[in-house]
Backbone bond lengths (Angstrom), bond angles and torsions (degrees), N, CA, C in turn:
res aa  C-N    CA-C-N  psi(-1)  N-CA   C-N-CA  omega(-1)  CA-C   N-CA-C  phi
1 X - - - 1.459 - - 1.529 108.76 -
2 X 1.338 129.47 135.88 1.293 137.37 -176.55 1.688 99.59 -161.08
3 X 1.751 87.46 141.48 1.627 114.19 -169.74 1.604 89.33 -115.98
4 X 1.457 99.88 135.13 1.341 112.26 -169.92 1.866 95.82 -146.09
5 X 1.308 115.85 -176.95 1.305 128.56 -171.11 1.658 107.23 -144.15
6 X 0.899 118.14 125.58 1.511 115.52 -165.38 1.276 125.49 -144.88
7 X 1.193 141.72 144.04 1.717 145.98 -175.09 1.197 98.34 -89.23
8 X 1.292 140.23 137.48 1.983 159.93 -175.37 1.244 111.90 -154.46
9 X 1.232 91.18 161.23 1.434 114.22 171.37 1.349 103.30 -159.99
10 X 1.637 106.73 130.30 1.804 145.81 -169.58 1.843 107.20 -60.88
11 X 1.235 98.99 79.76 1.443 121.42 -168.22 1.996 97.55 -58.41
12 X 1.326 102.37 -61.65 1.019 132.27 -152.04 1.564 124.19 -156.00
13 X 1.137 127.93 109.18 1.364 138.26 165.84 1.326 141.76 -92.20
14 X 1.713 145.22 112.32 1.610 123.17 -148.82 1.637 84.03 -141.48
15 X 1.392 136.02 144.31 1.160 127.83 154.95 1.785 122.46 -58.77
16 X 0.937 124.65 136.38 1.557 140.19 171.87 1.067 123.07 -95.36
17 X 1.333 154.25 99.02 1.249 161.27 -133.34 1.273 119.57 -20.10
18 X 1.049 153.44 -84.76 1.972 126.93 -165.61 1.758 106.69 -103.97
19 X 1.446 91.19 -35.51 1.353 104.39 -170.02 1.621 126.12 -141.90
20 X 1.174 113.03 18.52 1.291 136.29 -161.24 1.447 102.21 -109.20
21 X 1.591 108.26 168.36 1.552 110.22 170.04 1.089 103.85 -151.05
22 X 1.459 131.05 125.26 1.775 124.15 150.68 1.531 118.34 -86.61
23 X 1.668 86.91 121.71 1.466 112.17 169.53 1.308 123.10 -76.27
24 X 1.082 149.97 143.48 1.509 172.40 155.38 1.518 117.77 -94.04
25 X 1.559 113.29 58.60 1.775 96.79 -176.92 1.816 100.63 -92.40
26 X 1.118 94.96 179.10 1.629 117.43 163.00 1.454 108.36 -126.79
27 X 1.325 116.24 117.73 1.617 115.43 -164.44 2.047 99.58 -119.24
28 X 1.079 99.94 146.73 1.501 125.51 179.03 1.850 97.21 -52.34
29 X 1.410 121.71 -44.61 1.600 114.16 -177.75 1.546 108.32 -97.08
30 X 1.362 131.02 -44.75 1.046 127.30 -176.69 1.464 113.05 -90.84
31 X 0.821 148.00 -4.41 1.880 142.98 -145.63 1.633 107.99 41.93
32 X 1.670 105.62 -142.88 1.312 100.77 -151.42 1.956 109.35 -76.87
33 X 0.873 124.44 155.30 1.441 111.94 173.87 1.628 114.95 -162.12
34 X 0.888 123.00 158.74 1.539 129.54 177.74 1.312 122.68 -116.51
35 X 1.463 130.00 150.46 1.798 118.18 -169.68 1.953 71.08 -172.08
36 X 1.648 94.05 156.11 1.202 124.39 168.45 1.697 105.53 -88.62
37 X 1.639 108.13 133.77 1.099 108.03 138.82 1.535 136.54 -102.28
38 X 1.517 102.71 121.69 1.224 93.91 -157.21 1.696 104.50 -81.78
39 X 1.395 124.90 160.44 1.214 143.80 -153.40 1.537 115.25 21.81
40 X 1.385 114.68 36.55 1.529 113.13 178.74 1.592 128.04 -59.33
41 X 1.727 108.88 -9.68 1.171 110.40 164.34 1.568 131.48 -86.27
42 X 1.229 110.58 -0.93 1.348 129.29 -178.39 1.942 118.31 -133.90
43 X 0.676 111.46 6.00 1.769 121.78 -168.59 1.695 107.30 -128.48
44 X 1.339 99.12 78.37 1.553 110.90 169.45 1.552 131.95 -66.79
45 X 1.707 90.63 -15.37 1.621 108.14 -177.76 1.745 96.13 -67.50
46 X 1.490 110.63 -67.02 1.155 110.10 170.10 1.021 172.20 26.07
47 X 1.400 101.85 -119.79 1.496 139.28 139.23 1.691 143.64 -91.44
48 X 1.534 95.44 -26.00 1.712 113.31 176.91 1.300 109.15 29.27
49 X 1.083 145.87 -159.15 1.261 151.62 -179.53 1.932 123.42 -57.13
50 X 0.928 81.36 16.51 1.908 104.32 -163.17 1.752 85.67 -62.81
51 X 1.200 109.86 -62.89 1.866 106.97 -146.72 1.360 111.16 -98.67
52 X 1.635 107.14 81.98 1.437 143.44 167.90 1.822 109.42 -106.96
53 X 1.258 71.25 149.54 1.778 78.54 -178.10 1.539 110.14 -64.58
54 X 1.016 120.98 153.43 1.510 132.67 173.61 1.568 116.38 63.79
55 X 1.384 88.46 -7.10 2.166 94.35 159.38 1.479 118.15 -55.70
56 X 1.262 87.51 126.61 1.742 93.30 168.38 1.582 123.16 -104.48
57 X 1.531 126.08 107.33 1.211 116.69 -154.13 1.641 103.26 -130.17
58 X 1.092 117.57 152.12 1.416 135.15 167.18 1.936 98.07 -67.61
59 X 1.311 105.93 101.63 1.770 99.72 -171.11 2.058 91.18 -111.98
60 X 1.413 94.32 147.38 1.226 107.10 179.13 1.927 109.20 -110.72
61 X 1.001 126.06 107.82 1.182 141.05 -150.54 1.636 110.62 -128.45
62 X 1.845 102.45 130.13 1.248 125.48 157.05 1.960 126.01 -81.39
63 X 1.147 92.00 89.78 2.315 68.81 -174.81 1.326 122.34 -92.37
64 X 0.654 143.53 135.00 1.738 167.77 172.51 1.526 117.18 -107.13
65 X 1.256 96.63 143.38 1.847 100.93 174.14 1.104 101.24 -48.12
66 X 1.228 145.05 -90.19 1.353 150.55 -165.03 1.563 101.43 -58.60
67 X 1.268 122.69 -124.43 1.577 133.38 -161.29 1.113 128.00 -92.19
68 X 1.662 137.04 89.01 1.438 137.55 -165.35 0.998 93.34 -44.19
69 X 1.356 97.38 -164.95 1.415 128.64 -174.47 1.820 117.46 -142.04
70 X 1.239 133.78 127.62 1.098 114.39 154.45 1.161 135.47 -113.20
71 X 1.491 111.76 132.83 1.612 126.02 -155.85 1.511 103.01 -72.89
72 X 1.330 115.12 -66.06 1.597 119.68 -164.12 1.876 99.86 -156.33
73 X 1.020 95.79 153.91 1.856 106.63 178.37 1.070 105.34 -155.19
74 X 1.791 104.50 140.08 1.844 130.84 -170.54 1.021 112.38 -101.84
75 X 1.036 156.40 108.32 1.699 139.81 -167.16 1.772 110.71 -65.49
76 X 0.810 114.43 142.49 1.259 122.01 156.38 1.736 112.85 -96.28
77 X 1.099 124.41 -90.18 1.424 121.64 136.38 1.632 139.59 -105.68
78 X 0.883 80.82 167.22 2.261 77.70 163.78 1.340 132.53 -135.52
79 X 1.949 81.47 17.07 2.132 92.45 175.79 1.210 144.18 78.39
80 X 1.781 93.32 2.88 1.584 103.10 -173.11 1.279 144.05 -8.93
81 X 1.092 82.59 -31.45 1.945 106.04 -175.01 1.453 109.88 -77.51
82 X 1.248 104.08 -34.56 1.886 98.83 176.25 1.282 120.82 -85.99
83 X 1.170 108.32 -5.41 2.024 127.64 179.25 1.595 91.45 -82.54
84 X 1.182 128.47 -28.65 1.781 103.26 -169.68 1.368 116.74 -107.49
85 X 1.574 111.25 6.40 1.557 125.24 160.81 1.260 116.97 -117.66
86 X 1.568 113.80 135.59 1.364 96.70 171.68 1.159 124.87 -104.88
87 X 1.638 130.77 15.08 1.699 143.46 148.22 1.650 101.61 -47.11
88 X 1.107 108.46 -26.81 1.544 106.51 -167.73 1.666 118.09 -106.30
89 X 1.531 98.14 -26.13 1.627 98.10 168.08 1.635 115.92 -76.91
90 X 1.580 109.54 -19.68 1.511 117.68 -170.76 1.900 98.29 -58.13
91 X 1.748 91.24 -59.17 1.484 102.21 -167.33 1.249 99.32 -70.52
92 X 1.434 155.63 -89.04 1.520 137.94 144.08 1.663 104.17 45.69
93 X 1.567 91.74 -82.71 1.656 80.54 -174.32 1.272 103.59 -87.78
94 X 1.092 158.35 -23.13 1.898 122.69 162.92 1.109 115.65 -55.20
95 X 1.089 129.16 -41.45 1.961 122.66 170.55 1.556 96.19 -54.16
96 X 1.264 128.06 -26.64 1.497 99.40 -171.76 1.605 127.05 -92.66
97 X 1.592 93.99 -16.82 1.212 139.44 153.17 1.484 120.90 -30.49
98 X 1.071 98.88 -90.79 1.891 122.80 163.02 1.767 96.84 -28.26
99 X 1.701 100.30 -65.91 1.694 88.40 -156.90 1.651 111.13 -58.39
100 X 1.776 98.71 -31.97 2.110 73.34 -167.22 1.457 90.95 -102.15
101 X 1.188 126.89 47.23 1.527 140.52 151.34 1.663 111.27 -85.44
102 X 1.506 110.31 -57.48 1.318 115.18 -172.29 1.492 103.94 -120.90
103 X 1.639 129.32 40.36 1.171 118.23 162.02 1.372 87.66 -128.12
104 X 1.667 109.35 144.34 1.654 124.90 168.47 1.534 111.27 -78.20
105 X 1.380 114.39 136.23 1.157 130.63 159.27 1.517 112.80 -20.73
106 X 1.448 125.52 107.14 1.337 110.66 166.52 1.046 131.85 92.23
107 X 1.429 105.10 -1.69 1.721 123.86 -168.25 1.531 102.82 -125.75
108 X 1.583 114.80 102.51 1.729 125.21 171.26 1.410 103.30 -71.75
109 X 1.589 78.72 130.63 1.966 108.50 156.42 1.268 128.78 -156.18
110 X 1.465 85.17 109.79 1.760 97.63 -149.73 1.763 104.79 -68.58
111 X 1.124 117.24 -4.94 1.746 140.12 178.85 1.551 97.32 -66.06
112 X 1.494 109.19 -75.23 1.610 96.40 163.83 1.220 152.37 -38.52
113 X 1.771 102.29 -45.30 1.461 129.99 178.25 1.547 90.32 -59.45
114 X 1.242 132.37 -87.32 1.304 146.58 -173.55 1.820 107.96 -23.38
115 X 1.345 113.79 -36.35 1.353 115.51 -178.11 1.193 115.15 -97.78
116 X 1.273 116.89 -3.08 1.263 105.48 174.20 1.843 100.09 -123.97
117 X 0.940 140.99 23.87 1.228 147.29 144.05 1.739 110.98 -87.70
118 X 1.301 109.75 -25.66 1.575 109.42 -178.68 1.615 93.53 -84.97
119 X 1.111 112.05 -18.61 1.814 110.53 -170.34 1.706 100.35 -71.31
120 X 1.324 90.37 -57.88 1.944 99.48 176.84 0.816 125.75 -50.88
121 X 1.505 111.89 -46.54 1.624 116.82 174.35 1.799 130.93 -43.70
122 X 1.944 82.56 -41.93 1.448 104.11 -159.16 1.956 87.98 -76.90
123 X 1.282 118.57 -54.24 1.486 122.26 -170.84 1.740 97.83 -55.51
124 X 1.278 143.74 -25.26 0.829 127.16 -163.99 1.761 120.30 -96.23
125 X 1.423 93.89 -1.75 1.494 100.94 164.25 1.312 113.39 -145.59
126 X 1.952 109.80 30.86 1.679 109.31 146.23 0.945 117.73 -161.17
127 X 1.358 138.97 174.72 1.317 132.83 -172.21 1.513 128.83 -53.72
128 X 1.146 139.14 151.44 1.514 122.27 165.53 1.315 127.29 -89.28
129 X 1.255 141.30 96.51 1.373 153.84 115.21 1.296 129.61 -6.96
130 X 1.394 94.58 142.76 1.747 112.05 161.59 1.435 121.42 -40.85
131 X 1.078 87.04 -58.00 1.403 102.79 -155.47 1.686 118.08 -85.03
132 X 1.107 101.35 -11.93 1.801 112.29 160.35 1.646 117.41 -87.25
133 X 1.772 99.00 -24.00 1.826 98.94 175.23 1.220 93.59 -64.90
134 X 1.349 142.76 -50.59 1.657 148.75 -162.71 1.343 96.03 -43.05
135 X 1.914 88.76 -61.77 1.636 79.51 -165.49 1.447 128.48 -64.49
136 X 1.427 109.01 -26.90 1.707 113.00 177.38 1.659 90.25 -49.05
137 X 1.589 118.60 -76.22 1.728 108.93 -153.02 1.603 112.82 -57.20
138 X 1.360 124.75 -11.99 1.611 108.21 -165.23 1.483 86.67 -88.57
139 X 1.578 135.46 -36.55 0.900 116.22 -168.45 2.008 117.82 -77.22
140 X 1.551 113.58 -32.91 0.594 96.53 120.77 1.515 161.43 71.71
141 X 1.122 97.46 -161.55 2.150 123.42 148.20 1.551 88.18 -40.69
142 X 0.831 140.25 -62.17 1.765 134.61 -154.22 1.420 116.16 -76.48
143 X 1.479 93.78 -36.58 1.818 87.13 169.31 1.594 113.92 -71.67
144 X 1.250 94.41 -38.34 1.844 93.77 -168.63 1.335 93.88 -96.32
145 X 0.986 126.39 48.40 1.736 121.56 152.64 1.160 127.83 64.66
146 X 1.163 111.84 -2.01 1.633 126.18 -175.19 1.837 121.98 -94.60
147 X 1.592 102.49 -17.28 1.443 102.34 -179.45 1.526 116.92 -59.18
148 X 1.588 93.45 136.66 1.646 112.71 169.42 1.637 103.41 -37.50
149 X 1.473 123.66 149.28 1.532 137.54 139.11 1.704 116.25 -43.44
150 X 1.081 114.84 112.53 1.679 94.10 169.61 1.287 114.87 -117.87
151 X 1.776 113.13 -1.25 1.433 93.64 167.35 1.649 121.83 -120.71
152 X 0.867 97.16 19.30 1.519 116.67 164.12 1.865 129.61 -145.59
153 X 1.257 98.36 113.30 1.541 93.90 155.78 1.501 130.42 1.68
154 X 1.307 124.94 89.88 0.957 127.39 179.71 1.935 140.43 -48.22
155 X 1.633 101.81 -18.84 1.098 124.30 -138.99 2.091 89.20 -129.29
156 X 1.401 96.92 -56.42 2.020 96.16 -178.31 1.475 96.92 -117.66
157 X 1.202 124.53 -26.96 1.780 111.18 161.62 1.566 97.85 118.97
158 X 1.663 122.91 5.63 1.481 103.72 -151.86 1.327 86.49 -91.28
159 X 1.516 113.09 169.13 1.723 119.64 -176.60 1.496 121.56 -82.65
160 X 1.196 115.19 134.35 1.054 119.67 -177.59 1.646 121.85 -107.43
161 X 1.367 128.09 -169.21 1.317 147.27 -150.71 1.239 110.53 23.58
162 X 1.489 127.01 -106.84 1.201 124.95 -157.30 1.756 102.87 -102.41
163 X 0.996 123.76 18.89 1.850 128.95 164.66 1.126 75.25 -137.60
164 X 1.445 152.11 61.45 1.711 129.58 131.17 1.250 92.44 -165.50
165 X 1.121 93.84 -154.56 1.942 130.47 -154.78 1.789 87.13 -89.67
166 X 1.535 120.25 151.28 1.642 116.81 -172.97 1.508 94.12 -66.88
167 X 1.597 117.43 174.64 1.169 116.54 176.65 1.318 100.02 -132.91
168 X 1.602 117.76 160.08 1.183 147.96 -156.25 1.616 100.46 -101.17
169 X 1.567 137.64 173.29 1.472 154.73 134.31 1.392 102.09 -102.11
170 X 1.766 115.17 109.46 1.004 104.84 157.30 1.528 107.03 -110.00
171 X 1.263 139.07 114.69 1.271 143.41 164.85 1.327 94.86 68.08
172 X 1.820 133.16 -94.34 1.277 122.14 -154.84 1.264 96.75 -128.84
173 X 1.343 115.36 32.61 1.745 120.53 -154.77 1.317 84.95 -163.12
174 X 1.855 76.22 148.71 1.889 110.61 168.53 1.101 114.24 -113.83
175 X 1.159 100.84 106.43 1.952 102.29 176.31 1.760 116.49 -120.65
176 X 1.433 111.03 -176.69 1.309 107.51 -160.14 2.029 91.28 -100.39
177 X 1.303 114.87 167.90 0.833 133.40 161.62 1.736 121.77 -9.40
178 X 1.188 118.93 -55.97 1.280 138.45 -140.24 1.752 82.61 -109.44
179 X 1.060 130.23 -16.12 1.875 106.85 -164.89 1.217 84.31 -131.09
180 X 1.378 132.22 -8.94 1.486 126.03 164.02 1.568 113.68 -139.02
181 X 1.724 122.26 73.25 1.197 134.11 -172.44 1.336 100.42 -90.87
182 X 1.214 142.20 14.22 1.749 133.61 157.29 1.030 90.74 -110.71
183 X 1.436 160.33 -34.81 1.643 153.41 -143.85 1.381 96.19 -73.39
184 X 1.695 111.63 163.10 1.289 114.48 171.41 1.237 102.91 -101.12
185 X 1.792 111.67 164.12 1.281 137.70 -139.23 1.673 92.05 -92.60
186 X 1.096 143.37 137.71 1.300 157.99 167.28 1.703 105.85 -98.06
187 X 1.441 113.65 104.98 1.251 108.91 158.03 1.017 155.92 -4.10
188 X 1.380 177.49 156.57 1.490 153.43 123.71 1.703 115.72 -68.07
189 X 1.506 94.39 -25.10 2.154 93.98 153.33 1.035 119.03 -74.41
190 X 1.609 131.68 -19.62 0.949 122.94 -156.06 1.953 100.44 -107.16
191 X 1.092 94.02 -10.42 1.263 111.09 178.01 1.856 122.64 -87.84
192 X 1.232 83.85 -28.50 2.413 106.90 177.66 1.037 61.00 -76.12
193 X 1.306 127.57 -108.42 2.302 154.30 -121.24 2.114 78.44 -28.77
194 X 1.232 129.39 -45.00 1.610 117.59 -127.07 1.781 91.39 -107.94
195 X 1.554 105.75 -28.75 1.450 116.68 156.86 1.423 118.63 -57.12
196 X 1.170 117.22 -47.19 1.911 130.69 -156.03 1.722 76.71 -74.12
197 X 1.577 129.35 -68.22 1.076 135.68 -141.59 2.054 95.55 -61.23
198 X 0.889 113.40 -27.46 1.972 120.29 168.20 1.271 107.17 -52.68
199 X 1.457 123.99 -47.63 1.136 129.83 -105.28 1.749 83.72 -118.32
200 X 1.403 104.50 -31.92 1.847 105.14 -146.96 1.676 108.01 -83.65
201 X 1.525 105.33 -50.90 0.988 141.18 -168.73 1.530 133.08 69.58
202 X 1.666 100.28 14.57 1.237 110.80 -162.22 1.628 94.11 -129.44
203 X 1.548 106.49 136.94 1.158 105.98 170.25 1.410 132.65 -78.32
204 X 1.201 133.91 160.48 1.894 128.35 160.00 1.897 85.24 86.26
205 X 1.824 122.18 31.29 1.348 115.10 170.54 1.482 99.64 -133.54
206 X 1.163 125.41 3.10 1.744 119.67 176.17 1.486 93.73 -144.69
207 X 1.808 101.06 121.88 1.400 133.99 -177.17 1.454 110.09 -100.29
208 X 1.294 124.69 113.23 1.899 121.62 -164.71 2.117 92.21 -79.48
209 X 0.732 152.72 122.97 1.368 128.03 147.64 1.172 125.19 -35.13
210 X 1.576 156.80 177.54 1.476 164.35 85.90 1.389 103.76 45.41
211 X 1.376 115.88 -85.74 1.048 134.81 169.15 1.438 135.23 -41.57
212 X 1.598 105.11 -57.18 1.418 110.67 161.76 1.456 122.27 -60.84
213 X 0.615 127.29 -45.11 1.806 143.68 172.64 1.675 104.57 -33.77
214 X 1.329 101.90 -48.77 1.533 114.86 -174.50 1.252 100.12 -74.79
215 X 1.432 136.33 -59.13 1.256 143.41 -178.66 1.419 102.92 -41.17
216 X 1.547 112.14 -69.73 1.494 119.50 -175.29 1.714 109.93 -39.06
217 X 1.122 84.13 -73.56 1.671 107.54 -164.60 2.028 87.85 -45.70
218 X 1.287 123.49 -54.10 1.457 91.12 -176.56 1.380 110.79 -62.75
219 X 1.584 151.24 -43.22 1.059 146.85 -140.49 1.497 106.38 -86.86
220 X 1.842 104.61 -28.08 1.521 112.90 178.84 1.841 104.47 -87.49
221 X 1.250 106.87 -21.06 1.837 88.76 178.78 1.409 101.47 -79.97
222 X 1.306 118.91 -24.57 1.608 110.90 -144.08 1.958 82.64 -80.10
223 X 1.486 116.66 -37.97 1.602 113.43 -154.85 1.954 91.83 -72.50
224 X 0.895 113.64 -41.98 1.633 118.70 177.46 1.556 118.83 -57.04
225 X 1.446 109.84 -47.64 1.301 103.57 163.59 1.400 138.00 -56.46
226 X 1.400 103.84 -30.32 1.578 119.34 -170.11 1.721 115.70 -74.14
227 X 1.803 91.58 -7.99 1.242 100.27 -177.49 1.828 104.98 -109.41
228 X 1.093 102.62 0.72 1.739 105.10 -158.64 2.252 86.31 -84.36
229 X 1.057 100.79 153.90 1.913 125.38 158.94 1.669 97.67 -80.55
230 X 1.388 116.28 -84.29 1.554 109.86 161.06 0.664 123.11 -123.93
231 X 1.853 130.30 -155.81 1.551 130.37 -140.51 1.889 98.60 -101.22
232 X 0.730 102.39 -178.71 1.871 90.41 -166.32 1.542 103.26 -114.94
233 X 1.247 129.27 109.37 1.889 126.42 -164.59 1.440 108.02 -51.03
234 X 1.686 103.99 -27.71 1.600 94.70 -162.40 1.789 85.65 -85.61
235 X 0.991 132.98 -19.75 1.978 114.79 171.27 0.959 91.74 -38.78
236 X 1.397 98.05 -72.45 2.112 100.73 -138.85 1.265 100.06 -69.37
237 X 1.120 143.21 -12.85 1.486 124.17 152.10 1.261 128.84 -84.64
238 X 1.663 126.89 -14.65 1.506 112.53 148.66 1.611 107.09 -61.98
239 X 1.433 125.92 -48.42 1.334 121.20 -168.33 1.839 113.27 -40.64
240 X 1.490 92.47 -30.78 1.224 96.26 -144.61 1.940 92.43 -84.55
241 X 1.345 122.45 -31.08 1.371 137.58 136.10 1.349 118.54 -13.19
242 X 0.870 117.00 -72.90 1.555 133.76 -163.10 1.480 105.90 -86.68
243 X 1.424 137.28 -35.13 1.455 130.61 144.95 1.569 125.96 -47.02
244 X 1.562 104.09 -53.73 1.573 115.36 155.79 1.858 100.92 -23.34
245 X 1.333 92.07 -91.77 1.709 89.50 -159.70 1.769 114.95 -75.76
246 X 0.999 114.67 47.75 1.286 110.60 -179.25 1.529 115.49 57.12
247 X 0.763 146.25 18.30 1.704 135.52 161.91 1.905 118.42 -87.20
C-alpha cells in the first residue's frame, strides 16, 4: 500500500455500489489507473464537484494491487467550456477514449498526458473541429508507435509526395503507386497538413482543407481501427454528430 499525490484527468466515471464511484483517471506520474471514491455521492467535504469527466485534479491517492483508493482531490480545472457544448463534449470524449484505449494500466507517458491536456485546454476555449481531431490521432499514432509512414512507401521504401512518386492509402498504410495500384491517391496537402501537425505541437496552427480532411480522416480511422478489440461508443456518436450537421 502506498499514498502518493498525483496530477489526472477524469477518464471515466461509473457509480459503485450505494454511494461510491469508480474513477478512471490518466495521471501525469502513473498513466491510466482506477481507485474508488469512496462515498463520492454524498461527501462534499471531499470530493464536491471535483469528479467530472475531463477534470483535471491534483488527486490524493491510496494504491493497492487490486483497487486504489481515492483520498481527496483539488481541482485544477474542470473545463467549463466543454460542458456547455456538446460538439465539444463528443470530441472531449473520444480523446478520452483513445487514451485509456491505447494507454496500459499503470504505465506513465507524460507525451500523452501532455497531449491530451493541450487537447482540453484548447476545446475549452474553442470550438471543436476537424481538423484538431486529426491532429489529436496522428499525434497520437506517433506516440504509441503505431503512426502511418508519410514520407516513404510503406511496403518498398521509395519516397513519396513531394520528394517522390504520389502516394497511395492502402488500408493503414501509405504506399507508392506500384504496391498499392487500386488504393486511393493521398494528396501531397494532405500529406504536409499531417507532417506540420508532428511537427507544431500546438493546436488551432494546422488547417486540413475539404479534401484533406477526407484523405486524413480515412488513413487516420482506418490505422486506429486496425488496432481497436471493438468499435469505440464515443466514435459512433461523434460520427453520428458530424453526419447530423453536415460535415
Amino acid at each position: 500500500m502506498e499514498l502518493a499525490t498525483c496530477r489526472g484527468i477524469v477518464l471515466n466515471l461509473a457509480d459503485y455500489r450505494d454511494n461510491d464511484k469508480l474513477v478512471t483517471l490518466f495521471t501525469l506520474e502513473h498513466g491510466r489507473i482506477s481507485g474508488i471514491a469512496r462515498g463520492a455521492k454524498r461527501s462534499v467535504k471531499r470530493f464536491g464537484g471535483a469528479l467530472e469527466l475531463f477534470a483535471a485534479l491534483n488527486v490524493q491517492m491510496k494504491f493497492r494491487h487490486a483497487l486504489s483508493e481515492l483520498l481527496e482531490v483539488d481541482i485544477i480545472t474542470i473545463h467549463a467550456g466543454i460542458r456547455g457544448d456538446l460538439g465539444r463534449i463528443a470530441h472531449a470524449a473520444y480523446a478520452a477514449d483513445l487514451i485509456a484505449t491505447f494507454s496500459p494500466e499503470g504505465q506513465a507517458n507524460q507525451r500523452l498526458f501532455r497531449l491530451l491536456s493541450a487537447y482540453l485546454a484548447h476545446l475549452d476555449a474553442n470550438p471543436a473541429t476537424l481538423s484538431d481531431r486529426r491532429f489529436v490521432e496522428i499525434n497520437l499514432l506517433n506516440i504509441i508507435g503505431y503512426r502511418p509512414e508519410l514520407d516513404a512507401c510503406s511496403r518498398c521504401g521509395v519516397l513519396i509526395g513531394e520528394t517522390g512518386v504520389p502516394g497511395r492509402i492502402n488500408g493503414a498504410e501509405v504506399v507508392c503507386r506500384q504496391c498499392g495500384p487500386a488504393s486511393r491517391e493521398i494528396a501531397d496537402e494532405t500529406l504536409k497538413a499531417l507532417s506540420l501537425a508532428l511537427k507544431t505541437g500546438r493546436f488551432g496552427l494546422v488547417h486540413f482543407s475539404g479534401p484533406a480532411l477526407v484523405e486524413a480522416g480515412l488513413l487516420l480511422d482506418n490505422a486506429i481501427e486496425a488496432h481497436l478489440d471493438k468499435p469505440l461508443r464515443s466514435l459512433a456518436f461523434l460520427r453520428e454528430m458530424e453526419s447530423s450537421c453536415g460535415q
